[in-house]
OpenMM code with the backbone's topology and positions (N, CA, C; nanometers):
from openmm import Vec3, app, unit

residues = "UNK UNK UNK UNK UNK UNK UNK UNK UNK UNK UNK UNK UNK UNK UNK UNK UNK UNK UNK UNK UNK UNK UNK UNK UNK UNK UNK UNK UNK UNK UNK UNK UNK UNK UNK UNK UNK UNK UNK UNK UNK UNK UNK UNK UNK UNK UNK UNK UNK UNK UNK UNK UNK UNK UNK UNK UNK UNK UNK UNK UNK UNK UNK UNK UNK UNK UNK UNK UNK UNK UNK UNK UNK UNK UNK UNK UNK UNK UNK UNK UNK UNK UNK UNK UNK UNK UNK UNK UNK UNK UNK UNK UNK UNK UNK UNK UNK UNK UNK UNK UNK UNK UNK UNK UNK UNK UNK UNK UNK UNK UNK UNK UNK UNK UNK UNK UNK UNK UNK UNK UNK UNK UNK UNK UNK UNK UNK UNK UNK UNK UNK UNK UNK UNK UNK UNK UNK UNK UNK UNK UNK UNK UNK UNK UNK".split()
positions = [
    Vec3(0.7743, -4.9348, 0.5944),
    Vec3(0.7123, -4.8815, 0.7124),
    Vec3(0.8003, -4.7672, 0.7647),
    Vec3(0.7604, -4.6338, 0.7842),
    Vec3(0.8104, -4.5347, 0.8294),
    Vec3(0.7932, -4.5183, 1.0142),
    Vec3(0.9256, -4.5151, 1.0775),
    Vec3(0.9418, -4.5113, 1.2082),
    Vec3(0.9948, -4.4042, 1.2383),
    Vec3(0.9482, -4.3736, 1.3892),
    Vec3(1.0576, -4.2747, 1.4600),
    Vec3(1.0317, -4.2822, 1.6101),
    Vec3(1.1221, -4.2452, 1.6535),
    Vec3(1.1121, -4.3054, 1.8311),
    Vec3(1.1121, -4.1180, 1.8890),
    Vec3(1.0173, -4.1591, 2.0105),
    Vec3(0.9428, -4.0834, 2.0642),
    Vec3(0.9092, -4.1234, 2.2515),
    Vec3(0.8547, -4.0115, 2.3005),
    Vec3(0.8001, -4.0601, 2.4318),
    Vec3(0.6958, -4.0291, 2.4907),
    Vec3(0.6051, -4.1166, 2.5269),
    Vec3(0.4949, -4.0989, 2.5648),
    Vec3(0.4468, -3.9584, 2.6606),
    Vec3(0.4055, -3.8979, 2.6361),
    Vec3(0.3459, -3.7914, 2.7380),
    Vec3(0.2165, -3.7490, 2.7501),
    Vec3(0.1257, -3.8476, 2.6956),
    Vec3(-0.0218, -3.8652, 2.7912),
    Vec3(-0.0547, -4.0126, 2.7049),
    Vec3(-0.2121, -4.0649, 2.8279),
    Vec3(-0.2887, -4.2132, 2.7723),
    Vec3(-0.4005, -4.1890, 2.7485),
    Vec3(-0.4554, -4.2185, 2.6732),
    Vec3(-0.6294, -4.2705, 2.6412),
    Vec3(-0.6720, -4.3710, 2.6687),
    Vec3(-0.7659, -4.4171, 2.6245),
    Vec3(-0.8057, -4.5599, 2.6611),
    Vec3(-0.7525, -4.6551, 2.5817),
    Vec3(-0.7958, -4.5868, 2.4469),
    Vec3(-0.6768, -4.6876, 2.3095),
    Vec3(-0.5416, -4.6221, 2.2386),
    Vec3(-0.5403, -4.4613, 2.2692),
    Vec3(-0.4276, -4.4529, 2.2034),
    Vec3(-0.3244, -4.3078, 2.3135),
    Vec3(-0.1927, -4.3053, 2.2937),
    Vec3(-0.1336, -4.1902, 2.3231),
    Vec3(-0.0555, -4.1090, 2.2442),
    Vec3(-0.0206, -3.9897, 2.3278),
    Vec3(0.0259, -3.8913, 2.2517),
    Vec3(0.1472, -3.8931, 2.2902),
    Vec3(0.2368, -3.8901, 2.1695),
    Vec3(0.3622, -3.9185, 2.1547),
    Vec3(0.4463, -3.7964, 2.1389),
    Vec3(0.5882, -3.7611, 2.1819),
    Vec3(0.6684, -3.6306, 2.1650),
    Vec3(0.7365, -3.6971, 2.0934),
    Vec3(0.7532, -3.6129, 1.9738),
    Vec3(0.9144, -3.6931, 1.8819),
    Vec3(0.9941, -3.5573, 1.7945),
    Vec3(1.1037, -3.5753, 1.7388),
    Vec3(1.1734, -3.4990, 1.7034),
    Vec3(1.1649, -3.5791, 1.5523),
    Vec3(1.1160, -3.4722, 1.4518),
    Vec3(1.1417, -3.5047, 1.2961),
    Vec3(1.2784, -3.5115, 1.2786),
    Vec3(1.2908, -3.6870, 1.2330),
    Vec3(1.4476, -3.7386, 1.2159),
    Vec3(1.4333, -3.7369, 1.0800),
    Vec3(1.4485, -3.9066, 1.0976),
    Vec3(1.4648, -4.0716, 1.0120),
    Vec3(1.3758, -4.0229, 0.8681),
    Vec3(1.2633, -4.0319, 0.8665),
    Vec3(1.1792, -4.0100, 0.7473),
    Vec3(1.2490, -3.8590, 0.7208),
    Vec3(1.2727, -3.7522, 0.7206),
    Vec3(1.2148, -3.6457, 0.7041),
    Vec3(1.3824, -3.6058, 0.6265),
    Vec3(1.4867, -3.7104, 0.6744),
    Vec3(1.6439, -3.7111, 0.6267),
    Vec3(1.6304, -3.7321, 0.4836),
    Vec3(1.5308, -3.7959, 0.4201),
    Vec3(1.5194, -3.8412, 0.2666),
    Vec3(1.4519, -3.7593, 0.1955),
    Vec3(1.3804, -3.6535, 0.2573),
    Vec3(1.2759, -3.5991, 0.1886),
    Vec3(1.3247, -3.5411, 0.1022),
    Vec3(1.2698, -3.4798, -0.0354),
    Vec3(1.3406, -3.4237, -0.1325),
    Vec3(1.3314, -3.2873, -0.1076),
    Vec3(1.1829, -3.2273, -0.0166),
    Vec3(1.1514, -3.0797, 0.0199),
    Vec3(1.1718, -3.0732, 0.1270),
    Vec3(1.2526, -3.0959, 0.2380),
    Vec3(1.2680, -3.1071, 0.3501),
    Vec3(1.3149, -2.9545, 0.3434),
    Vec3(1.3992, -2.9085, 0.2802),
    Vec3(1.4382, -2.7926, 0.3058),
    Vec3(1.3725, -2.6374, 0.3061),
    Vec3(1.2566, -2.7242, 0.2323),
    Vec3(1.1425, -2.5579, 0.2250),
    Vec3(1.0206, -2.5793, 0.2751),
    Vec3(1.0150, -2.6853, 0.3398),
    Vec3(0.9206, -2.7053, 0.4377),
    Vec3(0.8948, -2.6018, 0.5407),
    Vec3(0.7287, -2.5620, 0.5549),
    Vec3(0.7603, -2.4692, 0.6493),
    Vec3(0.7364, -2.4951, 0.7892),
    Vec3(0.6878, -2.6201, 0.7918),
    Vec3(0.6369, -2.6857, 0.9312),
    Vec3(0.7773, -2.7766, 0.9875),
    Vec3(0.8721, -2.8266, 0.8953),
    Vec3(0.9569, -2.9053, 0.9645),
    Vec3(1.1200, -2.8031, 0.9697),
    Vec3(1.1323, -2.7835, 1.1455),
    Vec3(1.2752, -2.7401, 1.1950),
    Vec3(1.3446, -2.7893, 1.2420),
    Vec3(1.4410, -2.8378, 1.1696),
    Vec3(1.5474, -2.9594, 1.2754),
    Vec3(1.5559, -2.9688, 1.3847),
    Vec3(1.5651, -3.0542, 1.4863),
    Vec3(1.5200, -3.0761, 1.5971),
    Vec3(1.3875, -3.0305, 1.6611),
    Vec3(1.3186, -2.9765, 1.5867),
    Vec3(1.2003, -2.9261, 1.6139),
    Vec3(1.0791, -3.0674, 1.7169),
    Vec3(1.0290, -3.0542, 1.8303),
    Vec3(0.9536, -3.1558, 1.8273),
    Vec3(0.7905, -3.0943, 1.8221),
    Vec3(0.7589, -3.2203, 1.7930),
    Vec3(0.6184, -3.2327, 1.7563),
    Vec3(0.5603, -3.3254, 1.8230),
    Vec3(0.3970, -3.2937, 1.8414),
    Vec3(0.3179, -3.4132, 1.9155),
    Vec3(0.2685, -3.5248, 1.7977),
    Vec3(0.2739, -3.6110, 1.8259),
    Vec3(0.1710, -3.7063, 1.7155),
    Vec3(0.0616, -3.8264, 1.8126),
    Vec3(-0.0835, -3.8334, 1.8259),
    Vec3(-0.1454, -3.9354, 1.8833),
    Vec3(-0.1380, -4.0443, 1.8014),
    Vec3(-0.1201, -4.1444, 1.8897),
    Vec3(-0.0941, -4.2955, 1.8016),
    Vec3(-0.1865, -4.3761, 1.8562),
    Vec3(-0.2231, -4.5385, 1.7729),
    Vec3(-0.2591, -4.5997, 1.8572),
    Vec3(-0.1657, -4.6658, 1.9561),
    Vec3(-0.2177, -4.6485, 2.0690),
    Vec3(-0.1212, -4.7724, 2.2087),
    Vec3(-0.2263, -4.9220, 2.1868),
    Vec3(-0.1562, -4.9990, 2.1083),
    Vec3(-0.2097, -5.1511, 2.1425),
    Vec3(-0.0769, -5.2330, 2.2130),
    Vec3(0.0398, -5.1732, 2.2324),
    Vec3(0.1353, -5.2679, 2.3283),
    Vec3(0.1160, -5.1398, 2.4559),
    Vec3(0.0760, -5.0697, 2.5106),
    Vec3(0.0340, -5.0537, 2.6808),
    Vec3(0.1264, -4.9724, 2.7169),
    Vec3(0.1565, -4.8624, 2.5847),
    Vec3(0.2875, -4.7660, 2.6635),
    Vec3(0.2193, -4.6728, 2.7897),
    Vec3(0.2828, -4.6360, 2.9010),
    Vec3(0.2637, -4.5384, 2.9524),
    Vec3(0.3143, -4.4162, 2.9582),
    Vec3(0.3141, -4.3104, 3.0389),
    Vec3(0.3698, -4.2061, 2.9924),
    Vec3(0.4634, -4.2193, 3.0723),
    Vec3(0.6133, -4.1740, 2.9965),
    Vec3(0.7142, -4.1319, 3.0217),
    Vec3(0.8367, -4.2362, 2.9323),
    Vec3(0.7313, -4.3601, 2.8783),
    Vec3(0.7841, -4.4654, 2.7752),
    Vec3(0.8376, -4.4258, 2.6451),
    Vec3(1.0013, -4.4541, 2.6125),
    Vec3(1.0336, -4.4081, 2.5069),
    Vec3(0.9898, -4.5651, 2.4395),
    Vec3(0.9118, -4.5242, 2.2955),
    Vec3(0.8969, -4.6002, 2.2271),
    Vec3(0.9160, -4.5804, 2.0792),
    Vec3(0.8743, -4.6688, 1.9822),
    Vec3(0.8800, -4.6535, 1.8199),
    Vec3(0.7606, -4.6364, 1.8122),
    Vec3(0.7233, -4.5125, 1.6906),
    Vec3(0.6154, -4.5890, 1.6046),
    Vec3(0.6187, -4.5744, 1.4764),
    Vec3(0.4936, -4.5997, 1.4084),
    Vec3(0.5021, -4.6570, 1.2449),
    Vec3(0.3665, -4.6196, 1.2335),
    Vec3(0.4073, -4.5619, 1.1004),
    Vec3(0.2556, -4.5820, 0.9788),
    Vec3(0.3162, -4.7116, 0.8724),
    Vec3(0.1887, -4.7325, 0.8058),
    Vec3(0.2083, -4.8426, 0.7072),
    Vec3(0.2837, -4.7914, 0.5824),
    Vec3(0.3684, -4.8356, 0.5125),
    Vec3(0.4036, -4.7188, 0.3901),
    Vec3(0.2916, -4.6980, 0.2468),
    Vec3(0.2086, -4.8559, 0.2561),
    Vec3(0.1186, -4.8333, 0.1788),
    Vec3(0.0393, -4.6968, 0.1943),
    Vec3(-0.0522, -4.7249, 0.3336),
    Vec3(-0.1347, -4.6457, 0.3650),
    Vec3(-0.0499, -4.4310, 0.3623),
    Vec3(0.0819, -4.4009, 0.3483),
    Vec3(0.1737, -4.3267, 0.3651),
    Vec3(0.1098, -4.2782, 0.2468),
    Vec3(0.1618, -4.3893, 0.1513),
    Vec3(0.1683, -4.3465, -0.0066),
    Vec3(0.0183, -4.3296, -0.0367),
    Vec3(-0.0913, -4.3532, -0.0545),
    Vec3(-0.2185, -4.3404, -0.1211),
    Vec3(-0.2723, -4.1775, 0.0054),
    Vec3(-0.2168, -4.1768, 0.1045),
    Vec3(-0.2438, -4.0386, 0.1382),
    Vec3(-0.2209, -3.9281, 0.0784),
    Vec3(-0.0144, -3.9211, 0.0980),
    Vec3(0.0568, -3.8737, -0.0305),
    Vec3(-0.0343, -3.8224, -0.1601),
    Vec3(-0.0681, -3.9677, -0.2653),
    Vec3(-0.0933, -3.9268, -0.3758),
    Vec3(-0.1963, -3.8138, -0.3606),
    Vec3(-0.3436, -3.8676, -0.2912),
    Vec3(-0.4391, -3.7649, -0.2560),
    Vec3(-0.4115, -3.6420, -0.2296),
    Vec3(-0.2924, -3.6365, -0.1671),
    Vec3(-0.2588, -3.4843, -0.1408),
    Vec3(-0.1743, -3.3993, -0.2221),
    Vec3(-0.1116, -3.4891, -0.2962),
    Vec3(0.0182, -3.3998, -0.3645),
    Vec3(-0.0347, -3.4236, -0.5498),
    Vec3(-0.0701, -3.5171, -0.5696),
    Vec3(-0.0915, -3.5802, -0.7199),
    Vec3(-0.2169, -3.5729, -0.7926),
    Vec3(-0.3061, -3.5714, -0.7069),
    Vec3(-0.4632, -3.5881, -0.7561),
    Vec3(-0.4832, -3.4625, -0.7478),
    Vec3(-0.4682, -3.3162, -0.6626),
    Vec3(-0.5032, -3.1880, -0.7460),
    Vec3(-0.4439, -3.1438, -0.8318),
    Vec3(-0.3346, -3.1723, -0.8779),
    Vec3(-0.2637, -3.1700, -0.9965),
    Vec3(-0.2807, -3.2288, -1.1523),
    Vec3(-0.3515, -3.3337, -1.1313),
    Vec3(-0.3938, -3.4293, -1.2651),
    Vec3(-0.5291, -3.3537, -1.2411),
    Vec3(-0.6435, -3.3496, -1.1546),
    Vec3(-0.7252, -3.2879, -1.2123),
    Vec3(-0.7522, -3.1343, -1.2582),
    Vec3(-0.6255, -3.0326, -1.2083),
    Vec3(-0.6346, -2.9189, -1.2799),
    Vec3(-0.5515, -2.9515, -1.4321),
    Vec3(-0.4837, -3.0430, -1.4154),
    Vec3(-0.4605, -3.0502, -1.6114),
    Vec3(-0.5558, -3.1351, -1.6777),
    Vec3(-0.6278, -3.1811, -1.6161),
    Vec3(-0.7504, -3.2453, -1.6650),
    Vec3(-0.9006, -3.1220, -1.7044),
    Vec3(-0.9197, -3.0482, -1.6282),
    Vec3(-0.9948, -2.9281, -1.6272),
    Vec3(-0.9300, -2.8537, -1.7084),
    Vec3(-0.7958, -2.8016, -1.7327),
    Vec3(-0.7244, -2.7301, -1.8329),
    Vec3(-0.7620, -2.7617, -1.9582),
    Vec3(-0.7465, -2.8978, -1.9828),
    Vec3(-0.7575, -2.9740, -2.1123),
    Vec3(-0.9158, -2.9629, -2.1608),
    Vec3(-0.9786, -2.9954, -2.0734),
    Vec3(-1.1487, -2.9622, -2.1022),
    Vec3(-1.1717, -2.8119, -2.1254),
    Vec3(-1.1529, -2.7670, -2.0670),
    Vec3(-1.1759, -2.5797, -2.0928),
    Vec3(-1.0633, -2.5342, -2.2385),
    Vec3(-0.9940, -2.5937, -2.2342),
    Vec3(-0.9005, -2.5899, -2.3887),
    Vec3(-0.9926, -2.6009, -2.5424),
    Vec3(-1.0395, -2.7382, -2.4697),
    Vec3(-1.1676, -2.7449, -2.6158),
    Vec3(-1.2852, -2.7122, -2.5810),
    Vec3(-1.3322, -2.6786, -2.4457),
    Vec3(-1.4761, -2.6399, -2.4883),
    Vec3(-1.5078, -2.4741, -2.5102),
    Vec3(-1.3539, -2.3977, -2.4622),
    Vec3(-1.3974, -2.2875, -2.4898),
    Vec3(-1.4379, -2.2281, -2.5983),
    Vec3(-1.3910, -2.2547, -2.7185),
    Vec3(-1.4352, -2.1988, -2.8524),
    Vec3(-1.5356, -2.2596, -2.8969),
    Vec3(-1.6265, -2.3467, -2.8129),
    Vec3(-1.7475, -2.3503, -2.8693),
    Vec3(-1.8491, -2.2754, -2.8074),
    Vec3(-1.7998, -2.2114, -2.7226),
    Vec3(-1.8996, -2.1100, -2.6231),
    Vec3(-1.8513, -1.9913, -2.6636),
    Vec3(-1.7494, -1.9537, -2.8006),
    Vec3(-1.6646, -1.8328, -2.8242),
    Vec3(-1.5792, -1.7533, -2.7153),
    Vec3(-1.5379, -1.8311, -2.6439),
    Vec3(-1.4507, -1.7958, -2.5466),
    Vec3(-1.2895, -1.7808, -2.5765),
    Vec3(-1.1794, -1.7264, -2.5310),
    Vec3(-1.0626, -1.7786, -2.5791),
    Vec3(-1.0348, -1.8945, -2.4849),
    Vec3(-0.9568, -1.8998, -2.5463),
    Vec3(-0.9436, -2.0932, -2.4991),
    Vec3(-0.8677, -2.0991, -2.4193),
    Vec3(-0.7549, -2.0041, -2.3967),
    Vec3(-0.6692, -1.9677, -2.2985),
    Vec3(-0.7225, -1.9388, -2.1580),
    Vec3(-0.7875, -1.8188, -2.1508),
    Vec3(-0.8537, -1.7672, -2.0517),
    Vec3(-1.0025, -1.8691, -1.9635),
    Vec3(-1.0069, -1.9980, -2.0809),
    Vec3(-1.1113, -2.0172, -2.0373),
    Vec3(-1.0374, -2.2006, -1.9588),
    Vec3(-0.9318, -2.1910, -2.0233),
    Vec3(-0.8657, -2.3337, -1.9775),
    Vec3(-0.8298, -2.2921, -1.8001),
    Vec3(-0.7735, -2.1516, -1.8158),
    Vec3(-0.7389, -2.1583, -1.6863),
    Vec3(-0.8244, -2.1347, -1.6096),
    Vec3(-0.9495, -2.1338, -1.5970),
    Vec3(-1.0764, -2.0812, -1.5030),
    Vec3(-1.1093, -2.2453, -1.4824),
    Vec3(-1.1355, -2.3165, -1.6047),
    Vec3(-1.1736, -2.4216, -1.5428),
    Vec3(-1.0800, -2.5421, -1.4783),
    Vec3(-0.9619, -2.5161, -1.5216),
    Vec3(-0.8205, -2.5947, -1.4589),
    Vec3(-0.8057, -2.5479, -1.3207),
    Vec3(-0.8472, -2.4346, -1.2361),
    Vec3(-0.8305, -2.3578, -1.1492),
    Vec3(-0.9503, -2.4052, -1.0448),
    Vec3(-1.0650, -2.4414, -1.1637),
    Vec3(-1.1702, -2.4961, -1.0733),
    Vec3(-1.1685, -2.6241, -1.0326),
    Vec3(-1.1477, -2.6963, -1.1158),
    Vec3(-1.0697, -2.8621, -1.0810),
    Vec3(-1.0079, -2.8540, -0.9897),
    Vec3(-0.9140, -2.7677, -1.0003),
    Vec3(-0.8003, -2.8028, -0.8367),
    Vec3(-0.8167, -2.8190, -0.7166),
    Vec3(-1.0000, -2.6466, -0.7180),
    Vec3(-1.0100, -2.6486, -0.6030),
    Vec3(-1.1226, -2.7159, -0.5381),
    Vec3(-1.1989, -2.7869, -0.6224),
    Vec3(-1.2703, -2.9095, -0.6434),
    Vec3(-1.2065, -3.0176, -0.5636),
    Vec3(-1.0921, -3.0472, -0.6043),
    Vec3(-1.0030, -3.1738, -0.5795),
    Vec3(-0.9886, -3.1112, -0.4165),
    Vec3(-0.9610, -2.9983, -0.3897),
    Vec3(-0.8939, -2.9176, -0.2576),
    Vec3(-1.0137, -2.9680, -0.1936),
    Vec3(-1.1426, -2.9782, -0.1888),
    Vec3(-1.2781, -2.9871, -0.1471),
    Vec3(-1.2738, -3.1466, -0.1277),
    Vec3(-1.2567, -3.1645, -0.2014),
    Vec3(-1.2749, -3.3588, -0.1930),
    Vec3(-1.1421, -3.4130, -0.0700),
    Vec3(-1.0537, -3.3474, -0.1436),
    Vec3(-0.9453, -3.3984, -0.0384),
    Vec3(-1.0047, -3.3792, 0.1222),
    Vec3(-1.0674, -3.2783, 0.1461),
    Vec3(-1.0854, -3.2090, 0.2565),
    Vec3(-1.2000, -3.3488, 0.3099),
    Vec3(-1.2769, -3.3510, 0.2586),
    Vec3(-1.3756, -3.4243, 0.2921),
    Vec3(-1.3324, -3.5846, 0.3270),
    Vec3(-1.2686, -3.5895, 0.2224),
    Vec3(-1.2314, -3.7674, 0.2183),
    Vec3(-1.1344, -3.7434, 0.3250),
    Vec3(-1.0093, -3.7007, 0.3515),
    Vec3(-0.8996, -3.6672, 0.4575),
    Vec3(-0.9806, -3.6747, 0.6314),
    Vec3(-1.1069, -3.6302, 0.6076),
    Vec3(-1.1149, -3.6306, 0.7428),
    Vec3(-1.2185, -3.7839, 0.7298),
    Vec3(-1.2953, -3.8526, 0.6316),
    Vec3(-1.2991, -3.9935, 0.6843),
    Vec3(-1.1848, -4.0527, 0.6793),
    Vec3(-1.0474, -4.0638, 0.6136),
    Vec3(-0.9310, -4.1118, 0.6107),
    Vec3(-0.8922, -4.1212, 0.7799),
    Vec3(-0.8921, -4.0021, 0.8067),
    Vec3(-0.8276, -4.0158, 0.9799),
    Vec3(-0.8617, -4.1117, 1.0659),
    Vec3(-1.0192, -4.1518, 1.0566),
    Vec3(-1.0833, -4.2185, 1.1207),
    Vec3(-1.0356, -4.3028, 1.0885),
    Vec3(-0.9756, -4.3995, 1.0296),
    Vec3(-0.9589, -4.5316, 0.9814),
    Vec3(-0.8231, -4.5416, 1.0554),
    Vec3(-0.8256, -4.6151, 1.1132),
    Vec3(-0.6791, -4.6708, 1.1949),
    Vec3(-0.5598, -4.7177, 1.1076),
    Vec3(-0.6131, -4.7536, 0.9871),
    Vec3(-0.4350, -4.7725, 0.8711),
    Vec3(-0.4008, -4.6669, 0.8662),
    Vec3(-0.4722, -4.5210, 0.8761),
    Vec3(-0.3627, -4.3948, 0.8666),
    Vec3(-0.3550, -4.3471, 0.9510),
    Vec3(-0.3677, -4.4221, 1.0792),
    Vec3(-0.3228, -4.3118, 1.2064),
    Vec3(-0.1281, -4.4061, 1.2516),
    Vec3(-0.0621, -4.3449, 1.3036),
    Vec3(0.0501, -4.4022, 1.3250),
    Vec3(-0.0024, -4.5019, 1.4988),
    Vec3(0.1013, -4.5876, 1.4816),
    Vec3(0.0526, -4.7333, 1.5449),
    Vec3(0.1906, -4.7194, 1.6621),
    Vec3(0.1853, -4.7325, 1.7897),
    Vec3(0.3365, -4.7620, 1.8390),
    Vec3(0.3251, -4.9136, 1.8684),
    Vec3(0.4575, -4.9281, 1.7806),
    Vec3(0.5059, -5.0973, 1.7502),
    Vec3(0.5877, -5.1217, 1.8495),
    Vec3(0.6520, -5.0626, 1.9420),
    Vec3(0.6674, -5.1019, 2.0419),
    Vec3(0.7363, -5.0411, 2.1414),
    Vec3(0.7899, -5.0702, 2.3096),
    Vec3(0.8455, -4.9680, 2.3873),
    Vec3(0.9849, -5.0241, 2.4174),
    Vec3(1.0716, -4.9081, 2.3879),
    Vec3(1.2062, -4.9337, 2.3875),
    Vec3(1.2733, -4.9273, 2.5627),
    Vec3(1.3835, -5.0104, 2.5640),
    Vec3(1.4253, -5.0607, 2.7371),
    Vec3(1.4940, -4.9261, 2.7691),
    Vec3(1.5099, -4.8784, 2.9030),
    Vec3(1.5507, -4.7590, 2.9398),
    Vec3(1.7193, -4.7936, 2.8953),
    Vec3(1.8006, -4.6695, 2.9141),
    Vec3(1.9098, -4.7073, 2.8774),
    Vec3(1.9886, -4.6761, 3.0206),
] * unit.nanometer
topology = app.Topology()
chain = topology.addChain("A")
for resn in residues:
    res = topology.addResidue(resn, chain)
    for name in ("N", "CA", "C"):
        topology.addAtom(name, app.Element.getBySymbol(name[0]), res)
């Protein structure tokens, strides 16, 4: 389960919006460094669900599931990738039966796969959101210090 502590600065009815500074997760990343969205100490908003009753001004934790982390992940980083070498590989052999070179014709359709996959992601990503395993959850509110 991936955490990071944050503080409330608005409520909804079921969920709030959280201020946090990309720490904890973002210390392991292997591309952290050419990222173009993450600046050390940089903060960011994230809406979570509130099912423990933070209010605003509550420093709290929250969490995504790591399952639900990882099958996002793959969708985003892995699956347009296997299907443009999957489309590569098909346009490899079907071009010379259409007398095409096989080269020119692998990469048109490897190119189209990808952005196929770019299309699907897009689509499926926004029913994904809706589903509460991939929205981050605050697990709970930390005591003032």
């Amino acid at each position: 389960m991936a955490t990071e502590r944050g503080i409330v600065i608005k409520v909804d009815s079921t969920t709030a919006w959280v201020k946090t500074t990309r720490t904890g997760a973002c210390e392991t990343c292997s591309v952290k460094s050419s990222c173009s969205v993450i600046e050390s100490g940089k903060e960011i908003e994230v809406e979570a669900i509130n099912e423990v009753g933070a209010q605003v001004g509550d420093r709290i934790v929250i969490s995504i599931e790591t399952a639900s982390l990882l099958k996002a992940s793959f969708l985003l980083y892995v699956f347009p990738i296997l299907l443009m070498i999957l489309g590569a590989a098909i346009g490899q052999n079907i071009g010379p039966l259409f007398d095409i070179d096989a080269s020119v014709f692998s990469a048109v359709v490897g190119f189209s796969f990808f952005f196929l996959a770019i299309l699907f992601i897009k689509s499926r990503g926004n029913r994904l959101a809706k589903k509460n395993e991939y929205k981050p959850k605050i697990i709970r509110i930390l005591k003032p210090q």
